[in-house]
N, C-alpha and C positions, 0 to 999 in steps of 0.2 A: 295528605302531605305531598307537594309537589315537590320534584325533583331537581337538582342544576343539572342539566348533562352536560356542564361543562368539569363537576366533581369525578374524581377517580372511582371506581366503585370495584365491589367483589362480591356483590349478594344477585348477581344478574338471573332470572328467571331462562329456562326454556322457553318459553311466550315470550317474555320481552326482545327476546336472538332472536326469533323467528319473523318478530316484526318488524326487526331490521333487515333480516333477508328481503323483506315483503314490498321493502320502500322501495317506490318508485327511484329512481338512479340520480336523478338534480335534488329530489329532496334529499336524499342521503348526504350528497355533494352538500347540500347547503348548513345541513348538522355537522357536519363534520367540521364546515367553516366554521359556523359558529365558535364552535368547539374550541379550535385551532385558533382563535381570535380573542380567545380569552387566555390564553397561557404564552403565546406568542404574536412578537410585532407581525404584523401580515402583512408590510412593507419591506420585509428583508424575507432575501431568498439565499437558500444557501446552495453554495456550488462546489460538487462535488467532481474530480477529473479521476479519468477511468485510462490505464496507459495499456495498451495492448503489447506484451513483450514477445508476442510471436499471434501472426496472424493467417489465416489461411494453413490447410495442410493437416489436418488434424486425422489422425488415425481410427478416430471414434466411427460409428456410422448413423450415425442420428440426422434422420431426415427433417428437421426441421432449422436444420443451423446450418450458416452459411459459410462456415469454419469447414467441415467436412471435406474431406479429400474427395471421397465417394461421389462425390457430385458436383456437375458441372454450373457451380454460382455463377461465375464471373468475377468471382475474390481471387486476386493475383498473390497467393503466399508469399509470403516474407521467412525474409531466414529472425531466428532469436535475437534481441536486442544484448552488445556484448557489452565491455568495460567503462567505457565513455557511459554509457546510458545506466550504468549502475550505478556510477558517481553522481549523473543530475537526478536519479530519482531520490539516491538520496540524501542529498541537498533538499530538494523540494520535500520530502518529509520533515526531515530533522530542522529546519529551519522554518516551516509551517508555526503559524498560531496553535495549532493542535499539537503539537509536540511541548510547546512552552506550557498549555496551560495542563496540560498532563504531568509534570515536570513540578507546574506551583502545586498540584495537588499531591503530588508525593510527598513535597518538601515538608506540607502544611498538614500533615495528615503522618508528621515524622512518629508521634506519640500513638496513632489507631493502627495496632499493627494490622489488623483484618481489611480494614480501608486501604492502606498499603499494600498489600498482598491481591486485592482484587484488582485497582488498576495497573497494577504489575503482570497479571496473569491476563486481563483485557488489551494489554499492550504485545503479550507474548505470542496469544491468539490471531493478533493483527499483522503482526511484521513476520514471524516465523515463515506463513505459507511465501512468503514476498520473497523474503532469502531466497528459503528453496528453491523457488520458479527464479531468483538471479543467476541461483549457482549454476543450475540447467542452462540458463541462457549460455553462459558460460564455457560448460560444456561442449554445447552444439556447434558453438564457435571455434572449438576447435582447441580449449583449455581441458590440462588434464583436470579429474574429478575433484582431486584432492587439493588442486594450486587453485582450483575454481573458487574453492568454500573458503580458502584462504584468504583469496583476492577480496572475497565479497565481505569475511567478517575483519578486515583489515579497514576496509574502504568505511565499513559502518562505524567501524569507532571511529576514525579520523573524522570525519564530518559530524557526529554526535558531538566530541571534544568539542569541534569547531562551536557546534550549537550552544551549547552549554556555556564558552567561554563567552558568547555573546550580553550574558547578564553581568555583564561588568568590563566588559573590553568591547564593544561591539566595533568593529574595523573591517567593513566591506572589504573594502581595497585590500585587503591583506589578507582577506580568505582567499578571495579572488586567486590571490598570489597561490596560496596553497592548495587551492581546488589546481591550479595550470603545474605546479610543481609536482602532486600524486599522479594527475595523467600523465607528465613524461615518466616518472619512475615506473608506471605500470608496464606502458607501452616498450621501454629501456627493456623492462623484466621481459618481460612476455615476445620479445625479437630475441632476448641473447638465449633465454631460455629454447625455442625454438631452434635457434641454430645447434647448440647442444644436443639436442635430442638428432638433428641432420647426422653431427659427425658423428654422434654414436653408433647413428644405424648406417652410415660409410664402414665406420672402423670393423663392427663386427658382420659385416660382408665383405 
C-alpha cells in the first residue's frame, strides 16, 4: 500500500521518524513542499508583524540575545511604548481580518458551546499576555499600576465596540473621529491627573 504524505497520519513508526531525521535537508525541504502544495495556495504568503513594546535593557543575562543589558550589542534601549501605541495596536488588532473572522466563528458556532468556548479561550490565551505587557508599558511611563490597567481595559473596549460596529455601520471617517477624540481624553486624564498628584505632594510637605 502506498502512502499520500500529503494525508494527516497518527500511526507513524520509530523508523519512519528516523528517516526523516536522515533526509538529506533540500529533500526534506522539497516533501515538505510538496506537502504544503497540496493543502495550501503556494502563491500566497502570509505576513505576520511583530511590535516590540520595549527594546533593549533587559535585566535577564542570556548571552545569546541582544536585548540583554549585560552586554555591550550595540542595541540603543528604548523606553516602553505608552498610550498613543496602545491605542494603534489596538486598532490594528481589532480591526484586522483576524479578529472578524474569529468574531463569524463565534457567531456561527452560537449553538456548539464547546466550539464557542475553545476560540474564546484561544483568543484569551493571545491577548491577555498583550494586555499585561501594555499595562507595564504603562507603568514604566510613569502611570500609576491601577489607572494603567484601567486605561488599557477602557482603550480595548472602545476600539473592540468600534470593531464590531463596523458590521453594519462601517464609517472610517468617524472612527477616525473617535480614535483622535480618546487620545485627547487620555492625554486631558493623564496631565490633570498628574498635576493632582504635584499639589498633593506640595500640600503635604
Amino acid at each position: 500500500m502506498i502512502r499520500d504524505p500529503a494525508q494527516p497520519r497518527h500511526d507513524w513508526t520509530l523508523d519512519e521518524i528516523e528517516g526523516l531525521y536522515a533526509l538529506p535537508f533540500t529533500e526534506l525541504v522539497f516533501q515538505a513542499a510538496a506537502v504544503h502544495r497540496t493543502w495550501f495556495d503556494p502563491a500566497e504568503v502570509q505576513r505576520s508583524q511583530l511590535l516590540s513594546v520595549k527594546t533593549g535593557g533587559c535585566s535577564e543575562d542570556c548571552g545569546y540575545c541582544s536585548q540583554s543589558a549585560h552586554f555591550d550589542t550595540g542595541l540603543k534601549a528604548s523606553r516602553l511604548m505608552a498610550a498613543q501605541a496602545v491605542i494603534a495596536d489596538a486598532r490594528e488588532f481589532f480591526f484586522s481580518e483576524h479578529f472578524k473572522v474569529a468574531i463569524d466563528i463565534v457567531l456561527s458556532t452560537s449553538t456548539n458551546k464547546s466550539v464557542r468556548r475553545e476560540i474564546l479561550e484561544i483568543s484569551r490565551r493571545a491577548r491577555r499576555p498583550v494586555e499585561t505587557a501594555w499595562a507595564e508599558a504603562l507603568v514604566a511611563s510613569g502611570v500609576e499600576p491601577s489607572l494603567a490597567a484601567d486605561i488599557v481595559a477602557l482603550t480595548l473596549s472602545l476600539v473592540r465596540g468600534m470593531a464590531l460596529r463596523t458590521l453594519w455601520d462601517n464609517d472610517p471617517k468617524w472612527f477616525d473621529h473617535l480614535f483622535t477624540v480618546w487620545r485627547r481624553m487620555i492625554r486631558v486624564f493623564l496631565t490633570a491627573r498628574t498635576q493632582d498628584v504635584a499639589r498633593a505632594t506640595e500640600t503635604s510637605a
